[in-house]
Structures are given as structure tokens and as C-alpha cells.
C-alpha positions as CSV (number, residue, x, y, z in Angstrom):
1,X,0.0,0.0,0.0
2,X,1.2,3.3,-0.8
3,X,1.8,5.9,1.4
4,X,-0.6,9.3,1.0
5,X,1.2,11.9,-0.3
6,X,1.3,15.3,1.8
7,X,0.9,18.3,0.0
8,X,0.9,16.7,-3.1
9,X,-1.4,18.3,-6.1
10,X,-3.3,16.0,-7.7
11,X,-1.1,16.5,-11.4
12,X,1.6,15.2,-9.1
13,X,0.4,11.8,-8.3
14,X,0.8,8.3,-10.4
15,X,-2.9,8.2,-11.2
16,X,-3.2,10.4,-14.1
17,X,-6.4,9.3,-15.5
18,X,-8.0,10.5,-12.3
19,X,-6.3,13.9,-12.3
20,X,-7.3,14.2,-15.9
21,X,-10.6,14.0,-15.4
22,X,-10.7,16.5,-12.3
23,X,-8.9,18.6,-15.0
24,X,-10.9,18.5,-17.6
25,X,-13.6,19.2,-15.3
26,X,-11.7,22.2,-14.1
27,X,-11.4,23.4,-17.7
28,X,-15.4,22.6,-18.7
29,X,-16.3,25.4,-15.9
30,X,-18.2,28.2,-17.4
31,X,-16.2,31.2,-17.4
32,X,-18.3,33.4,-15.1
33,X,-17.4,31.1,-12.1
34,X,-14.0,30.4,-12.7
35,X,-11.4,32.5,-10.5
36,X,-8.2,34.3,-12.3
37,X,-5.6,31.8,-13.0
38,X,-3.1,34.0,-10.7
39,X,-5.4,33.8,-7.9
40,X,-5.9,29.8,-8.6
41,X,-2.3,29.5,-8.3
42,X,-2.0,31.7,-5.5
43,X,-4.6,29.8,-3.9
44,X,-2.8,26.2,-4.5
45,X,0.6,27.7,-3.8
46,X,-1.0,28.2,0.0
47,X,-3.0,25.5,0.3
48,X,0.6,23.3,-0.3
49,X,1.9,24.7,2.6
50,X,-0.9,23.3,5.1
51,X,-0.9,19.7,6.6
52,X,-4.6,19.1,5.4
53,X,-3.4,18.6,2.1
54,X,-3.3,14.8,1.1
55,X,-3.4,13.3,-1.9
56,X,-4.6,16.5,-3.9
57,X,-7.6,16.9,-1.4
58,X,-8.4,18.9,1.7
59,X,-8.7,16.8,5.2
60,X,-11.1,19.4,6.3
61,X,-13.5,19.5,3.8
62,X,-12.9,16.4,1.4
63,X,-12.7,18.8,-2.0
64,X,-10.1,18.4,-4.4
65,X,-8.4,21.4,-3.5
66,X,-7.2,22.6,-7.4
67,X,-11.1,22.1,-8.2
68,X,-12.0,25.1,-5.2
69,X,-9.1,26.9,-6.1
70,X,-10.4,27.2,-9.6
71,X,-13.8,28.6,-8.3
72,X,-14.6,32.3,-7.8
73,X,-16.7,32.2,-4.0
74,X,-14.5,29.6,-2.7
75,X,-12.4,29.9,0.3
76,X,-10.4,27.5,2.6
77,X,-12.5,25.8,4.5
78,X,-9.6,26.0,7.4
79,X,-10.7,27.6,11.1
80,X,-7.9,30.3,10.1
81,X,-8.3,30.3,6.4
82,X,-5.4,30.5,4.6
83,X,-7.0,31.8,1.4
């Protein structure tokens, strides 16, 4: 059994079907709900740096954390909120 990955993105991970369709996914999302691609980054740049990160998702919440990144209204759904 492998060990989860900690602060791993999901593009990082061996199972690249599975973080292609979370991609495409990503990419599908009308325009009018998507948020800027610098404050996406900014967002997964942040989110790497917490220990709820595993395996591409949030402990906390269960999302894929590059899927709420990529939404406008989203935030982290951390006690103190890092984005």
C-alpha cells in the first residue's frame, strides 16, 4: 500500500487518468465562475503549505483542493483560512 502523499497536487500523483478528469472538469467550468488563473495559483501555492493537504484533497473539507481553487466564492474551508 502506498503511502498518501502530503501536500501533493493532484497532477503530481501516479494516477493520471484520475487527475485528468478533475482537469478537464476544471477546464469545462463556465467562465463566469472560474477565478483568475493567478489567484488559482496563489490559492494552491498556499493550500501546499498546510498539513490538510493529502493526496490532492483537503482533510477538512474532502474537496479536491485545485477544483476550489479554480472557483470564484470559494475559500479555505480551514478555522484560520489561509486563502
Amino acid at each position: 500500500m502506498e503511502k498518501p502523499c502530503r501536500r501533493c497536487l493532484l497532477w503530481e500523483l501516479e494516477d493520471s487518468d484520475h487527475a485528468r478528469h478533475i482537469y478537464e472538469y476544471i477546464a469545462s467550468l463556465p467562465e463566469d465562475i472560474k477565478a483568475e488563473e493567478a489567484v488559482a495559483k496563489g490559492r494552491l501555492e498556499a493550500c501546499r503549505s498546510c498539513d490538510c493537504l493529502v493526496n490532492g484533497m483537503c482533510k477538512l473539507c474532502g474537496c479536491y483542493v485545485e477544483v476550489r481553487a479554480a472557483k470564484k466564492g470559494q475559500s479555505c474551508p480551514n478555522p484560520e483560512p489561509l486563502w
